[in-house]
C-alpha positions as CSV (number, residue, x, y, z in Angstrom):
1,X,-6.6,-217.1,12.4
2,X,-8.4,-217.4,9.3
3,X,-6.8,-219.3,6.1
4,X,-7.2,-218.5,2.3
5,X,-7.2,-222.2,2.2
6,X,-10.7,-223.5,1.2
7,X,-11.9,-225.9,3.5
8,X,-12.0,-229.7,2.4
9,X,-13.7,-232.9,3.8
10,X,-11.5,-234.8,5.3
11,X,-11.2,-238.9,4.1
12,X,-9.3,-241.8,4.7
13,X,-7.5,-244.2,2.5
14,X,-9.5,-247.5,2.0
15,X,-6.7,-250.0,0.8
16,X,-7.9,-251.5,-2.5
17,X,-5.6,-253.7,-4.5
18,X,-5.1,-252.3,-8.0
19,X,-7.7,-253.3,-10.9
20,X,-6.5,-257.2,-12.2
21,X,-3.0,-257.2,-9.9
22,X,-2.2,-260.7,-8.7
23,X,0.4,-261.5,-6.1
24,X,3.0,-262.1,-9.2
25,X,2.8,-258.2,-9.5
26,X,2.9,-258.0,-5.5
27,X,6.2,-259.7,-4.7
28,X,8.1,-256.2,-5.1
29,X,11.8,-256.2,-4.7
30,X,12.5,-259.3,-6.0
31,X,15.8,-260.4,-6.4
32,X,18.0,-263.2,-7.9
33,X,19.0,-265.9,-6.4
34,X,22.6,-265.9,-4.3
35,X,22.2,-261.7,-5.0
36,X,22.1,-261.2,-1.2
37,X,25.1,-261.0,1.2
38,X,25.0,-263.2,4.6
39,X,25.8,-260.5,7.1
40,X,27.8,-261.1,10.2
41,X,25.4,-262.7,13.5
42,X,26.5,-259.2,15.3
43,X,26.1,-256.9,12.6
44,X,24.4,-253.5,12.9
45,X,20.3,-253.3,12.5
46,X,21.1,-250.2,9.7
47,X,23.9,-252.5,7.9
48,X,21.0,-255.1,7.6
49,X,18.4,-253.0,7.1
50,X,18.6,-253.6,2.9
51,X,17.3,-256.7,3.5
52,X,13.9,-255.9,4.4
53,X,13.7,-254.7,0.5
54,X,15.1,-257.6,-1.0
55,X,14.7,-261.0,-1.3
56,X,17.1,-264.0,-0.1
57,X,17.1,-266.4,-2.3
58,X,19.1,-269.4,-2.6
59,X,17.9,-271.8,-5.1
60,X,18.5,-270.4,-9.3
61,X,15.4,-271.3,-11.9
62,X,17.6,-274.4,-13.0
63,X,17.8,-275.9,-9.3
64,X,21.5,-274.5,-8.6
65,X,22.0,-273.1,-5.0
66,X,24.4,-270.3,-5.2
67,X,25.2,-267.3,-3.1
68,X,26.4,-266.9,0.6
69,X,23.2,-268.5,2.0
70,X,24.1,-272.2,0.7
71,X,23.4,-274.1,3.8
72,X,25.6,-277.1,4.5
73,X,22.9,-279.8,4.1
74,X,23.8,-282.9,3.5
75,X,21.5,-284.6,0.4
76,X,19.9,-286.9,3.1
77,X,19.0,-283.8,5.4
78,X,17.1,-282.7,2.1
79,X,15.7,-285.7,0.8
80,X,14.2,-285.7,4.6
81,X,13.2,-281.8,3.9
82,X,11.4,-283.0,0.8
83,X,9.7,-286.1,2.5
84,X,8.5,-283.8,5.0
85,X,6.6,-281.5,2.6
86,X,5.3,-284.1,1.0
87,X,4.0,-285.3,4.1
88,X,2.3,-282.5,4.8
89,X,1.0,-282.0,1.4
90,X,-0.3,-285.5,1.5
91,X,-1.7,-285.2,5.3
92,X,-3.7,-282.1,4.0
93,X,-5.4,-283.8,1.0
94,X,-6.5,-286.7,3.1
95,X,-8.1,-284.3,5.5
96,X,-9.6,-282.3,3.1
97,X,-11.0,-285.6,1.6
98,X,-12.1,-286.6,4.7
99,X,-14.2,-282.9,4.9
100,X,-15.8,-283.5,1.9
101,X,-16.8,-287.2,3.1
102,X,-18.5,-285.9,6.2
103,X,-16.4,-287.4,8.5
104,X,-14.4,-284.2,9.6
105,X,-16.2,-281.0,10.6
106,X,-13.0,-278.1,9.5
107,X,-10.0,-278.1,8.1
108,X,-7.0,-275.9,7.0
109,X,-4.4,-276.7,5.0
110,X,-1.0,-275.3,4.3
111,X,-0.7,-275.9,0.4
112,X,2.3,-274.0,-1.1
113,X,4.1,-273.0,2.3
114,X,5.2,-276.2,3.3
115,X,8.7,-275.2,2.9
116,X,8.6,-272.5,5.5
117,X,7.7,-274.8,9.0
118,X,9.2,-277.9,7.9
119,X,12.8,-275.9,7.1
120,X,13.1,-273.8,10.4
121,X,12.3,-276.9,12.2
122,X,15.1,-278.8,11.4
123,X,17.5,-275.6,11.9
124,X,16.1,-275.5,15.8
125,X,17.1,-277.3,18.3
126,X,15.1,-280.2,21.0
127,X,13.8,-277.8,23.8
128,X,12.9,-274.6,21.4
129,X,9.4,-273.7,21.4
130,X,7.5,-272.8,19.0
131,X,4.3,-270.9,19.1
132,X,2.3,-271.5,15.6
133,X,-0.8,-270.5,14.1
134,X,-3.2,-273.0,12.4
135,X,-1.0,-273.3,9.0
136,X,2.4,-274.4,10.7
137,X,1.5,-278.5,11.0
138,X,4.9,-278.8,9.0
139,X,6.8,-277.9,12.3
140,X,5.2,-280.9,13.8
141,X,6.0,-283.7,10.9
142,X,9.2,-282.5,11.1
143,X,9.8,-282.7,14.7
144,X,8.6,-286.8,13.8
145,X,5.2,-286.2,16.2
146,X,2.6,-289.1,14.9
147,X,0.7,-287.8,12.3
148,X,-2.3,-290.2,13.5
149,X,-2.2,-288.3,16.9
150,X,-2.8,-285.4,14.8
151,X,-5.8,-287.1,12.7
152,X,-7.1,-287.8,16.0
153,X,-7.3,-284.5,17.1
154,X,-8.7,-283.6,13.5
155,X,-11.6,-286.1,13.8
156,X,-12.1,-284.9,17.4
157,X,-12.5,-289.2,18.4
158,X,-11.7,-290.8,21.4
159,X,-8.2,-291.2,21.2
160,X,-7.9,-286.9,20.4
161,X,-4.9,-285.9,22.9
162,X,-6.9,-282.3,23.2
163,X,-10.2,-284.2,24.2
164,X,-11.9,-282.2,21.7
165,X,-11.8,-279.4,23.6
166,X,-10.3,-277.4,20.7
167,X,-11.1,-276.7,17.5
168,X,-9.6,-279.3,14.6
169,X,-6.7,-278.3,13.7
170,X,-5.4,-275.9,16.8
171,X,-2.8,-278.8,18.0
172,X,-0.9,-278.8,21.0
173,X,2.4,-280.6,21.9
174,X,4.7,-279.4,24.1
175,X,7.0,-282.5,23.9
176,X,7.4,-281.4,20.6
177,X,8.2,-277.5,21.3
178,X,4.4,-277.2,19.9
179,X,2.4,-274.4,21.8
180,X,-1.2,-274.2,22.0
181,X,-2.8,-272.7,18.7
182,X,-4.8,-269.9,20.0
183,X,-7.9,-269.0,17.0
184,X,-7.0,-266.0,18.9
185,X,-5.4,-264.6,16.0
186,X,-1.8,-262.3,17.2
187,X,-2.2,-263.4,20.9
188,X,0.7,-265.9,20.4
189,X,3.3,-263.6,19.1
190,X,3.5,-261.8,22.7
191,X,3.2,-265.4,24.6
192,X,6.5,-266.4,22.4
193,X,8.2,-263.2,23.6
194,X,7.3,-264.2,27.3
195,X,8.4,-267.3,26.9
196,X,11.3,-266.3,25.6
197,X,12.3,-263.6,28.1
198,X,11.5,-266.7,30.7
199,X,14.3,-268.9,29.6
200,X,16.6,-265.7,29.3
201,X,15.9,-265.2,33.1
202,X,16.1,-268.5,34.0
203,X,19.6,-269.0,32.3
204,X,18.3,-271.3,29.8
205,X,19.4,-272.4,26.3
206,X,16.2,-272.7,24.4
207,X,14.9,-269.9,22.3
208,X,11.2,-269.5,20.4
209,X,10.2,-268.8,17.8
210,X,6.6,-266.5,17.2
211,X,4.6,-267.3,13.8
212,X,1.9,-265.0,12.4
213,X,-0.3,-264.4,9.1
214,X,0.7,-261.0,7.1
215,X,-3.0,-260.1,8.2
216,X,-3.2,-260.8,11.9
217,X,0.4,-258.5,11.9
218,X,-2.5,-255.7,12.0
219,X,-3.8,-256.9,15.6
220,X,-2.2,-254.9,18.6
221,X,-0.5,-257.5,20.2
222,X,1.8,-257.9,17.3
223,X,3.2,-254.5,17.8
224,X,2.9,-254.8,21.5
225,X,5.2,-258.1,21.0
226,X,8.2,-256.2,18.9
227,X,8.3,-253.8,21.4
228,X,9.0,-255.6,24.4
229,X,11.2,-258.2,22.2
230,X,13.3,-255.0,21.0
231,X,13.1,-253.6,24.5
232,X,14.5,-256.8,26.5
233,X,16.6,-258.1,23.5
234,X,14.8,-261.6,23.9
235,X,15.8,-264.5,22.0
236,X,13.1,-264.6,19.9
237,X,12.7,-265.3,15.6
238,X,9.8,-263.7,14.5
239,X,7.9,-264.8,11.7
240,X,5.3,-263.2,9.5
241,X,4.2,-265.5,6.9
242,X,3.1,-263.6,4.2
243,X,1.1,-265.9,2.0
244,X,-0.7,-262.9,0.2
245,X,-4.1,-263.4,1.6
246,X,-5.6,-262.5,4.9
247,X,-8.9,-264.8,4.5
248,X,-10.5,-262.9,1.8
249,X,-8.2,-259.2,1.7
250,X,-5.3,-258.9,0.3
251,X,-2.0,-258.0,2.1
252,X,-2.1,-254.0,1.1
253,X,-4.4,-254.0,3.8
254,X,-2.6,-254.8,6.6
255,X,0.6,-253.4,4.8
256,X,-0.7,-250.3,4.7
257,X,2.2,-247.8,3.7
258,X,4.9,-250.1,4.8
259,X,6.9,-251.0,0.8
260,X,6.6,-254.2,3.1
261,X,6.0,-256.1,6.5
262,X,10.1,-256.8,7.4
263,X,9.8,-252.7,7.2
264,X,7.7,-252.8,10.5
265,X,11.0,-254.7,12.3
266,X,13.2,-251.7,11.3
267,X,11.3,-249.5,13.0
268,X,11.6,-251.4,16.3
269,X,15.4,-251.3,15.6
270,X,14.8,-255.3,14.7
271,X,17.2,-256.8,12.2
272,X,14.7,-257.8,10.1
273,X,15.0,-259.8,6.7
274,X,12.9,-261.2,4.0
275,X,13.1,-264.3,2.2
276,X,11.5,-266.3,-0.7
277,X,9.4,-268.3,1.5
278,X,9.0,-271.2,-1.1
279,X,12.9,-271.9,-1.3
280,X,13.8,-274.9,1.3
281,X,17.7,-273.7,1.1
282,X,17.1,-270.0,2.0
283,X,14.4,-270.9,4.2
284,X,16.8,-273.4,6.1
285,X,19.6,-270.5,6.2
286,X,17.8,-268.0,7.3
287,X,16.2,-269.9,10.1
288,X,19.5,-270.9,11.6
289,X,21.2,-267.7,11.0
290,X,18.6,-266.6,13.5
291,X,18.4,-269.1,15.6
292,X,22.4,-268.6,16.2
293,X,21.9,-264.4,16.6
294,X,19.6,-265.4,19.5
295,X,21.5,-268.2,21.5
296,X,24.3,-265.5,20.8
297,X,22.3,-263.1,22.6
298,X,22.2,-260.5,20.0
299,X,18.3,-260.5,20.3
300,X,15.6,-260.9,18.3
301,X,14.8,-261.2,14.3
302,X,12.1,-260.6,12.4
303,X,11.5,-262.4,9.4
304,X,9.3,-262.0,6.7
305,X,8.4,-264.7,4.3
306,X,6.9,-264.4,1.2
307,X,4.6,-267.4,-0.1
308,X,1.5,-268.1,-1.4
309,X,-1.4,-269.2,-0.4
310,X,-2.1,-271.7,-3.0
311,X,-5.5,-273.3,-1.6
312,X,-8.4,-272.1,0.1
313,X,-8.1,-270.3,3.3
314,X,-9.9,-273.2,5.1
315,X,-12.8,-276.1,4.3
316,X,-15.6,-272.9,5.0
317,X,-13.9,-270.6,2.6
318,X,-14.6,-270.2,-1.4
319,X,-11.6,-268.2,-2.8
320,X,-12.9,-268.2,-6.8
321,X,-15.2,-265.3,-5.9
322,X,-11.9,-262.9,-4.5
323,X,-8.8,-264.6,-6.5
324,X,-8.1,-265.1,-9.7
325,X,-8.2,-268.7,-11.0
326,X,-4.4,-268.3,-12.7
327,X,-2.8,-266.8,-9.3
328,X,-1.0,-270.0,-8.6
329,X,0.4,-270.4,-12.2
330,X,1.6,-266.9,-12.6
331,X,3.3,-266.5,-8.9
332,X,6.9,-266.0,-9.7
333,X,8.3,-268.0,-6.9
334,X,6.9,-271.3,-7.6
335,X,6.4,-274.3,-5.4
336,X,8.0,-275.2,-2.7
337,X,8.4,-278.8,-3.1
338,X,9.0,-278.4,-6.6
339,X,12.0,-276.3,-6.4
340,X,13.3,-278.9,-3.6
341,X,12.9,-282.0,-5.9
342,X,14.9,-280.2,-8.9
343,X,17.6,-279.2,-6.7
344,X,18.4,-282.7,-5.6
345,X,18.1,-284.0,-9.1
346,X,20.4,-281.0,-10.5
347,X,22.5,-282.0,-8.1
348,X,22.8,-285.7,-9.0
349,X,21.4,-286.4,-5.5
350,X,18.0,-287.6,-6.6
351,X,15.8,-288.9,-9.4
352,X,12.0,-289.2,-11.4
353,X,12.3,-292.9,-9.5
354,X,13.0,-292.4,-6.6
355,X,11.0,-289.5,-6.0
356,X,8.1,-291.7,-7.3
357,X,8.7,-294.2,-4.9
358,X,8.9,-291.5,-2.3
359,X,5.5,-290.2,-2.9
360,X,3.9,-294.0,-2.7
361,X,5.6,-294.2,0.3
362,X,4.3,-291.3,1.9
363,X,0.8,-291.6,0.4
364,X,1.3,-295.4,2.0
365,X,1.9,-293.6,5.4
366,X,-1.0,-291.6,5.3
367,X,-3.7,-293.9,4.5
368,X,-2.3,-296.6,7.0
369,X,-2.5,-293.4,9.6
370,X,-5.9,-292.2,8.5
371,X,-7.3,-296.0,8.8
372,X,-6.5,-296.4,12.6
373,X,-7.5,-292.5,13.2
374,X,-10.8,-293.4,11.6
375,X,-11.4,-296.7,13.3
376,X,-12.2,-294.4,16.4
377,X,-14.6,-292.7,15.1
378,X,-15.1,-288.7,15.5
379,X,-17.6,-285.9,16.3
380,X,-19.3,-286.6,13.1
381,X,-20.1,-290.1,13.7
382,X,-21.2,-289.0,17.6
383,X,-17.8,-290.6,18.8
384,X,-18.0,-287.7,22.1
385,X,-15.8,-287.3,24.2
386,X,-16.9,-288.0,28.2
387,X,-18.4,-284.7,29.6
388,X,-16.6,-285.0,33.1
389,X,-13.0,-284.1,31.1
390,X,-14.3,-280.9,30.8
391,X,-13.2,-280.6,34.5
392,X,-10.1,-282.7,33.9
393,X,-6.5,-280.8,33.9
394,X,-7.8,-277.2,34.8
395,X,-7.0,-277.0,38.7
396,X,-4.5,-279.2,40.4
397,X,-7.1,-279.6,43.1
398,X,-10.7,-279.0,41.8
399,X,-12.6,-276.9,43.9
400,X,-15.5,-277.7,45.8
401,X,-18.1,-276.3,43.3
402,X,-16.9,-277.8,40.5
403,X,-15.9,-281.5,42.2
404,X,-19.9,-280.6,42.9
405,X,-20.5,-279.9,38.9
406,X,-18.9,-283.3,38.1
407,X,-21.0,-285.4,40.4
408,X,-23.8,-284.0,38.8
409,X,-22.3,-285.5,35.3
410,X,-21.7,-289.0,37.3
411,X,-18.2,-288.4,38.0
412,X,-18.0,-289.1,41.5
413,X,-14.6,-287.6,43.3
């Protein structure tokens, strides 16, 4: 049948950020602090489904937590929030130093999101798992893992518990409910449903917890994870951090038409929520308000939290060709560690002294650290691992081929 329409090429929408917008203009829906209701652990997908528009906040622009999210945290649990993101903070510039010294081939830091890892840490529990990408090394200061056993596996020396078999950065610790970072980006967010589904089979008590980038929520196994979490009602928290930036595009790409990334939980029939990811109170709430919903076994949630990126994407990227050079200054929600600091000192639980003293002491801790790491050497300085570990921790009994491989390398047996 023929159509008085005239024909027209078809075309498809290239996302392209608008002409000058920074993330400041991004952060849509953006709502004041202690506006947003807790809802009941139980409570209906559609009755929480607001909360993918909004924003929970906890902490006011005076330092004042208000609103139904006020965790109960004691002022040591957040003085030991706040030495934890300094911690990190300070870990990061050292390794980035190191970069820039030669003595550490790649690095990534997690500058401005600090409060994210290190706050839904201490809301978990021993025995959770976690399974991260390469910008969650809060999760392991705050689970106390040595931060030298880290800078050994940065420097690739020796003494690296991966035996430089991984790239720096992609950690692994199980004793510390650490999965192995995949570079893999997205494969990790189905692996966390698995595991989670395991212990739910198993009878277990121990729920995990799936991290990705805003970006790498564009890969298929993200989707392929909310469906079988959804499906199975696993007791999974699913985090997307959105930080803004997926190496060099922004987030409208992998957006798309969502209003925003919590919106892709909602059509799973996901609770899903989003929360100012640079607030250590809200970010501590939420965490544990999920973490209950899932040892309840009222299934998964998805969270989205919204950050910033503050530094590079990683030691090979240049951002001042992409981002503006005021994007930091002008992002409404601040920093992290900040907001944490004027809290306690609002609240009479803190001071300029003692947070001064504070930062010697964990600037103290990293250089100590940094000094034994670097006393081994690293891959930079030809500190190689031995070649015959390559075969080491694959197969419980090697088989003949390969035990034949490793002679070859001087093994032996």
């Amino acid at each position: 049948m023929e159509s008085d329409v005239d024909p027209v090429g078809l075309r498809l929408r290239i996302p392209e950020p608008a002409r000058g917008q920074q993330p400041a203009d991004r952060v849509r829906f953006i709502s004041g602090a202690g506006e947003m209701r807790k809802p009941d652990l139980d409570e209906k997908v559609e009755r929480v489904a607001l909360m993918r528009k909004q924003l929970v906040r906890v902490l006011d622009d005076d330092g004042n937590a208000v609103g139904e999210w006020v965790p109960d945290l004691s002022p040591e649990a957040k003085v030991a929030g706040l030495r934890d993101m300094l911690l990190v903070r300070a870990f990061d510039a050292r390794m980035l130093r190191a970069h820039r010294q030669g003595t550490v081939s790649f690095y990534m830091q997690a500058l401005g999101e600090e409060a994210i890892a290190c706050a839904q840490q201490h809301a978990l529990q021993t025995g959770d798992m976690h399974f991260p990408t390469y910008r969650q090394q809060g999760l392991l200061v705050a689970a106390g893992y040595p931060i030298v056993d880290m800078m050994n596996q940065v420097l690739s020396n020796e003494f690296d518990p991966l035996k430089g078999r991984q790239l720096p950065v992609l950690y692994s610790a199980k004793s510390h409910g650490f999965f192995s970072i995949s570079g893999n980006l997205a494969t990790q967010y189905i692996q966390a449903v698995g595991w989670a589904m395991a212990s739910a089979l198993r009878g277990g008590t121990e729920i995990a917890c799936a991290w990705i980038g805003e970006g790498a929520s564009a890969e298929s196994d993200f989707h392929a994870a909310l469906v079988f979490a959804s499906t199975y009602q696993a007791p999974v928290i699913l985090n997307i951090v959105n930080n803004h930036w997926a190496i060099s595009t922004p987030e409208d790409f992998a957006r798309g038409a969502s209003a925003t990334f919590a919106d892709r939980g909602y059509g799973f029939s996901i609770p899903a929520v989003r929360v100012d990811g640079n607030d250590y109170l809200a970010a501590y709430a939420v965490s544990q308000w999920a973490a209950e919903r899932a040892r309840a076994n009222l299934g998964p949630t998805l969270i989205e939290w919204i950050t910033l990126r503050s530094g590079a994407h990683s030691t090979s990227d240049d951002p001042s060709v992409y981002r503006p050079a005021d994007e930091k200054e002008k992002f409404p929600l601040g920093d992290p560690v900040d907001r944490l600091r004027r809290h306690l000192v609002a609240s009479g639980e803190w001071d300029d002294e003692r947070h001064t003293d504070l930062e010697h002491e964990v600037a103290q801790q990293v250089d100590d650290a940094f000094a034994e790491a670097s006393s081994h050497g690293s891959v930079k300085t030809g500190a190689v691992g031995d070649p015959r570990s390559m075969f080491d921790d694959v197969f419980h009994e090697l088989p003949p081929h390969l035990l034949e491989q490793r002679a070859q390398l001087g093994g032996g047996d």
